[in-house]
C-alpha positions in Angstrom: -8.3 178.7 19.9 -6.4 177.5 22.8 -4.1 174.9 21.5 -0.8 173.6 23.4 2.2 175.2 21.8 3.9 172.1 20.7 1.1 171.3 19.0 1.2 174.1 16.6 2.7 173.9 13.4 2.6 177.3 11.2 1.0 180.3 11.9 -2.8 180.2 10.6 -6.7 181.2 11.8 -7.6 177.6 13.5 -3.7 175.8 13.5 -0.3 177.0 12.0 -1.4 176.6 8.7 -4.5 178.0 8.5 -6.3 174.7 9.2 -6.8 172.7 12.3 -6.7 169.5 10.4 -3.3 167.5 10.0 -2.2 168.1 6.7 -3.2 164.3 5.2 -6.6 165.0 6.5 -6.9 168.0 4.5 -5.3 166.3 1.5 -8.4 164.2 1.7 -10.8 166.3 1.6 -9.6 168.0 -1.4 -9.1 163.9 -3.0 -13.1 164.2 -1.9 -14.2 167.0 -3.0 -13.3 165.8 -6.5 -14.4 162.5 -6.3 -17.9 164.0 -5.1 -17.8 165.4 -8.7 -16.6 162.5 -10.7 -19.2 160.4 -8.6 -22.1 162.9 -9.2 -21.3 164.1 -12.6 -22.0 160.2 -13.3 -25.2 159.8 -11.5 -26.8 162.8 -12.6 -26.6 161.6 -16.0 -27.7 158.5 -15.4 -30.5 159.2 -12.7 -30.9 163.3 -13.5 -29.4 166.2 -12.5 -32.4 167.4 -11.2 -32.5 164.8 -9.0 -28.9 164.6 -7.5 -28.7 168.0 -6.9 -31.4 167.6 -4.5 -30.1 164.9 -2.5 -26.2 167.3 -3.3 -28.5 169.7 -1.2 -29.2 167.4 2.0 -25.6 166.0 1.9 -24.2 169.6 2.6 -26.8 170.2 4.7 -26.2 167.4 7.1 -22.6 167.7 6.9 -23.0 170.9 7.8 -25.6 170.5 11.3 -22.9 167.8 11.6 -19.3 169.8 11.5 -21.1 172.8 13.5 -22.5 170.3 16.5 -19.4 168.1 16.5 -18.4 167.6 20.2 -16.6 165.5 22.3 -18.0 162.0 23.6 -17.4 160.9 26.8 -14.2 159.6 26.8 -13.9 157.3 23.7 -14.9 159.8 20.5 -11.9 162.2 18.9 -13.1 165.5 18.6 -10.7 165.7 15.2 -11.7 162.5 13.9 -15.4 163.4 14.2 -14.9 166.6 12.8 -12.8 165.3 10.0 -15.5 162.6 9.2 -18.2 165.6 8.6 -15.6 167.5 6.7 -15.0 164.8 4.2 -19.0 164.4 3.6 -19.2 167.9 3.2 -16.3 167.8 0.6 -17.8 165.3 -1.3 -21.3 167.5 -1.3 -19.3 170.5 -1.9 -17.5 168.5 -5.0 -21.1 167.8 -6.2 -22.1 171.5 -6.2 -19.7 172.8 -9.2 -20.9 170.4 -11.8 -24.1 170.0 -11.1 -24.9 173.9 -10.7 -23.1 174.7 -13.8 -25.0 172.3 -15.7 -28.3 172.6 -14.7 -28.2 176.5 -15.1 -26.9 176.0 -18.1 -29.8 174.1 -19.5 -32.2 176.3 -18.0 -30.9 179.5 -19.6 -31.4 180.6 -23.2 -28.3 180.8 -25.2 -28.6 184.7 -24.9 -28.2 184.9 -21.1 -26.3 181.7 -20.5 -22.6 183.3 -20.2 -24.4 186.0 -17.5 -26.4 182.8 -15.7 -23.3 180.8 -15.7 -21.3 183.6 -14.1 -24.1 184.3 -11.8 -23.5 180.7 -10.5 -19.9 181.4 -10.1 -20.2 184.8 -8.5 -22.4 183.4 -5.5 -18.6 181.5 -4.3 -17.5 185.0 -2.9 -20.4 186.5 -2.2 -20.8 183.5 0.2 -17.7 184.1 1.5 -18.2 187.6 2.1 -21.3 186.6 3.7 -19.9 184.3 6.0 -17.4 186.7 7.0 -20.3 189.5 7.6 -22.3 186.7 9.7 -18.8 186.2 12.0 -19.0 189.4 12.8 -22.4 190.1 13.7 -22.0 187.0 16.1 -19.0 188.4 17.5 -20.2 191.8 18.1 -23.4 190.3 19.5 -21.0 188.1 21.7 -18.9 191.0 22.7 -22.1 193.3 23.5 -23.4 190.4 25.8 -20.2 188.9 27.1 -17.8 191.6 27.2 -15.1 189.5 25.1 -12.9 193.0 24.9 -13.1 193.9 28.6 -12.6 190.3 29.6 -8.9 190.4 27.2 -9.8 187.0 25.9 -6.7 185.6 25.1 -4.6 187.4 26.5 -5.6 186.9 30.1 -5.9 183.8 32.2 -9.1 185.4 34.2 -11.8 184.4 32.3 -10.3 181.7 30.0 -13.3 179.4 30.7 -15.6 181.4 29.9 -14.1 182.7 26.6 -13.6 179.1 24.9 -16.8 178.6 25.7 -17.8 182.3 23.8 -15.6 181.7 21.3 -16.3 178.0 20.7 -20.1 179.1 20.3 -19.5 181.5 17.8 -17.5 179.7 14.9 -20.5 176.8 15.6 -23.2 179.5 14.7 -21.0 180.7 12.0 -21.0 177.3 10.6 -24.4 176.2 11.3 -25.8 179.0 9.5 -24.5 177.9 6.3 -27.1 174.8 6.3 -30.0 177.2 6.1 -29.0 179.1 2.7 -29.4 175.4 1.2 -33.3 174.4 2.6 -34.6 177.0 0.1 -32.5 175.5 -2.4 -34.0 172.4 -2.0 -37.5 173.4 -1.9 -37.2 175.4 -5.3 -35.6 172.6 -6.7 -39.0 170.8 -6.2 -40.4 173.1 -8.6 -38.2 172.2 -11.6 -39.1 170.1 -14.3 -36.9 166.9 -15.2 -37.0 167.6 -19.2 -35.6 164.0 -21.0 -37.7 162.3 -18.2 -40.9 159.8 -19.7 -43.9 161.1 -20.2 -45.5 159.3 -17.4 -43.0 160.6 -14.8 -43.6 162.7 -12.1 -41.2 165.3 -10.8 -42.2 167.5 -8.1 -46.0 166.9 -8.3 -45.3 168.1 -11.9 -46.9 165.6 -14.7 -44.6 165.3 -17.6 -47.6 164.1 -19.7 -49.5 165.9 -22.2 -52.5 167.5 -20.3 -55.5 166.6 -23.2 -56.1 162.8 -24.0 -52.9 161.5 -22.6 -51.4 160.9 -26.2 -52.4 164.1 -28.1 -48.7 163.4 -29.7 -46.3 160.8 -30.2 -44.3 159.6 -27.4 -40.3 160.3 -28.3 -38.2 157.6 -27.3 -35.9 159.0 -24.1 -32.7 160.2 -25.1 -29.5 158.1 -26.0 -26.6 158.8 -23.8 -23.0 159.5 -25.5 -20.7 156.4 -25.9 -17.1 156.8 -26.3 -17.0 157.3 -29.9 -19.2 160.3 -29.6 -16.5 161.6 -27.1 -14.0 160.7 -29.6 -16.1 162.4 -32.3 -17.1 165.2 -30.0 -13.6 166.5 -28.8 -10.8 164.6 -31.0 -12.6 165.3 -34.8 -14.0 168.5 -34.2 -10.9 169.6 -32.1 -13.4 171.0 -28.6 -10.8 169.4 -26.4 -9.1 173.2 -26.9 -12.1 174.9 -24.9 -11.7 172.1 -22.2 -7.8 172.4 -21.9 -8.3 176.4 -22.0 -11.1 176.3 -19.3 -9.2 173.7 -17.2 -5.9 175.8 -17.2 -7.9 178.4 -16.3 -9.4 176.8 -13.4 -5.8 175.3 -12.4 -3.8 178.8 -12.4 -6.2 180.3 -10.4 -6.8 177.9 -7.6 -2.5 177.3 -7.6 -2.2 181.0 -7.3 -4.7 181.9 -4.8 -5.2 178.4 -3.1 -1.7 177.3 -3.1 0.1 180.7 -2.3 -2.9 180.9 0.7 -3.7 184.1 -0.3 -7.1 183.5 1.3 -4.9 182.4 4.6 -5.4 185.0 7.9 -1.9 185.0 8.9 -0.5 185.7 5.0 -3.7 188.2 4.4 -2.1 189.8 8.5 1.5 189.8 6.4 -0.1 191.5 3.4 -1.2 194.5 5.5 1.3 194.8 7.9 3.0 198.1 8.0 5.6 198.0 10.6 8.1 194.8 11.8 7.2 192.0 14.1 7.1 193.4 17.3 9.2 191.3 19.5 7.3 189.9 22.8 9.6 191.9 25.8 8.4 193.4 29.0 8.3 196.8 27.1 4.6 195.5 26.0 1.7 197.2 27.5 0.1 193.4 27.6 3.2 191.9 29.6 1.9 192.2 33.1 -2.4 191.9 33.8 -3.9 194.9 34.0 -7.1 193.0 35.4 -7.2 192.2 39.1 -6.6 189.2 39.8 -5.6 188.1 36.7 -2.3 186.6 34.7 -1.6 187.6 31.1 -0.5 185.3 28.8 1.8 186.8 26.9 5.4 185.9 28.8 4.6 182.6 27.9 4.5 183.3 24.2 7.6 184.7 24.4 9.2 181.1 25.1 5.9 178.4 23.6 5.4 181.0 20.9 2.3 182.6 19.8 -1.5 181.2 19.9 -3.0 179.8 16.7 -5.5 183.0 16.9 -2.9 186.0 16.9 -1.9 186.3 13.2 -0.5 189.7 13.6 3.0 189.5 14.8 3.0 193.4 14.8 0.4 193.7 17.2 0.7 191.1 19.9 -1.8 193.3 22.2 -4.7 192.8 20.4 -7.5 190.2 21.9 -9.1 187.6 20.0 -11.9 190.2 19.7 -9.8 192.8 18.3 -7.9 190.2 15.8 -11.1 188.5 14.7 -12.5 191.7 13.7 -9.1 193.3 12.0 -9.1 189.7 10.0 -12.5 190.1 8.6 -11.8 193.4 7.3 -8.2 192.1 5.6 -10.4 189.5 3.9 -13.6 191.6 2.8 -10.9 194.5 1.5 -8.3 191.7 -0.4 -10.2 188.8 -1.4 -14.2 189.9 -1.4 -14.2 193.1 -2.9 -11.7 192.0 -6.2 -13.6 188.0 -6.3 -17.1 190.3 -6.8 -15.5 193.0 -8.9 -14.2 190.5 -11.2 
């Protein structure tokens, strides 16, 4: 939150661009997020889906304790390359979610209720984001009630600076840690479910697959043959289903170019969205220029010259503390991206 100004790169929430990761490094961890669903798409047909979404469950759950405790070692680990290396293993879990949730619901649900199951899946995406963004503020506020983050003018003066990295570097942690607990009861009910195509003799969750009277009350069905190639072929080129796949898959690739690639989701173009005056240039005029806390410095002449901090996405309100913009950010997110993801 406090980053060196030549180290900045385009305005954003954690760096210039929205991301504290160098832009290869992010590249990555989209290249992983698919390959988590090539890679699991494969092994839950080959070892169950049931199965692999279970141990899709731990991944993001350990990724997640890991990304949220991520610290510095004592001279000899990176920071950024240990936070990069839980960020890829969360891709790759993340990259395992679509497919496998889709599919399994899917099978689950009768054909009457499987469009409203399958967009059930789908809705939970933002109303985990909303979520997360409600959870960010109740830490803050808690922070703020116990710390004083407002009064202290975190951010924008030099007086307590310690003390509000550490506030601040507490609160995206919980934020992020608290994501791993929405999974553990995903995990437990998935010990419930049935592994249907499994032999008779298999066991899934304390579950017997066998019949219950005599052991062979009727005939054992040989397990299911998986599709070949020509039933691909068959499947998609002779009966022509390759138009639902291309029409689904355009679907999916206009949306994330338009929302993902135009970073409509990003804080400082969601700041842009709403602003309703010009950037206010950073002069002496501004009631921030000089401390107004005894014994403090302000910050903000040297943002006139190193530019602003990564955490100040309004360029039309250069007064506000991290408190104040943290807040204003959640409620430009909930009110442009929440509210129309849900609604739709």
């Amino acid at each position: 939150m406090y980053p060196n100004p030549e180290k900045k790169r385009n305005r954003g929430y954690l760096g210039y661009d929205s991301s504290a990761l160098p832009p290869r490094d992010r590249q990555a961890g989209h290249f992983l997020s698919v390959t988590g669903q090539l890679l699991f798409g494969y092994l839950a047909d080959r070892y169950g889906r049931t199965r692999l979404y279970g141990i899709e469950l731990v991944l993001v759950i350990v990724s997640t304790i890991g990304v949220a405790t991520t610290s510095n070692g004592y001279g000899d680990i990176s920071f950024l390359a240990l936070f990069t290396w839980w960020r890829f293993v969360m891709g790759v879990g993340i990259g395992a979610e679509y497919p496998l949730s889709a599919v399994i619901t899917s099978e689950w649900s009768s054909t009457s209720s499987r469009a409203t199951m399958l967009s059930s899946v789908f809705l939970m995406q933002p109303v985990g984001q909303a979520l997360a963004q409600i959870v960010g503020v109740w830490v803050i506020l808690g922070e703020n009630a116990a710390h004083g983050l407002h009064e202290k003018q975190c951010g924008l003066n030099s007086l307590h600076e310690e003390e509000c990295k550490k506030i601040i570097d507490g609160t995206w942690r919980i934020v992020i840690g608290s994501g791993a607990v929405k999974n553990k009861p995903g995990n437990a009910f998935r010990d419930t479910q049935r592994v249907y195509g499994a032999p008779p003799t298999a066991n899934s969750g304390g579950i017997s697959m066998a019949p219950h009277q005599n052991g062979n009350l009727y005939p054992i069905e040989p397990a299911p043959r998986q599709f070949s190639l020509e039933d691909l072929h068959t499947y998609f080129i002779k009966d022509k289903n390759w138009y639902y796949l291309l029409g689904t898959g355009m679907t999916w690739f206009f949306l994330d170019v338009s929302f993902y690639g135009f970073s409509l989701d990003n804080r400082g173009t969601l700041a842009d969205l709403w602003a309703t005056t010009d950037r206010v240039p950073l002069t002496p005029d501004l009631r921030c220029w000089e401390s107004t806390l005894p014994g403090g410095t302000s910050l903000v002449p040297g943002w006139a010259t190193g530019g602003m901090p990564t955490w100040q996405t309004d360029v039309t309100q250069p007064c506000n503390t991290i408190y104040e913009t943290l807040i204003e950010q959640t409620k430009q997110y909930l009110l442009t991206v929440s509210v129309a993801s849900i609604a739709g």
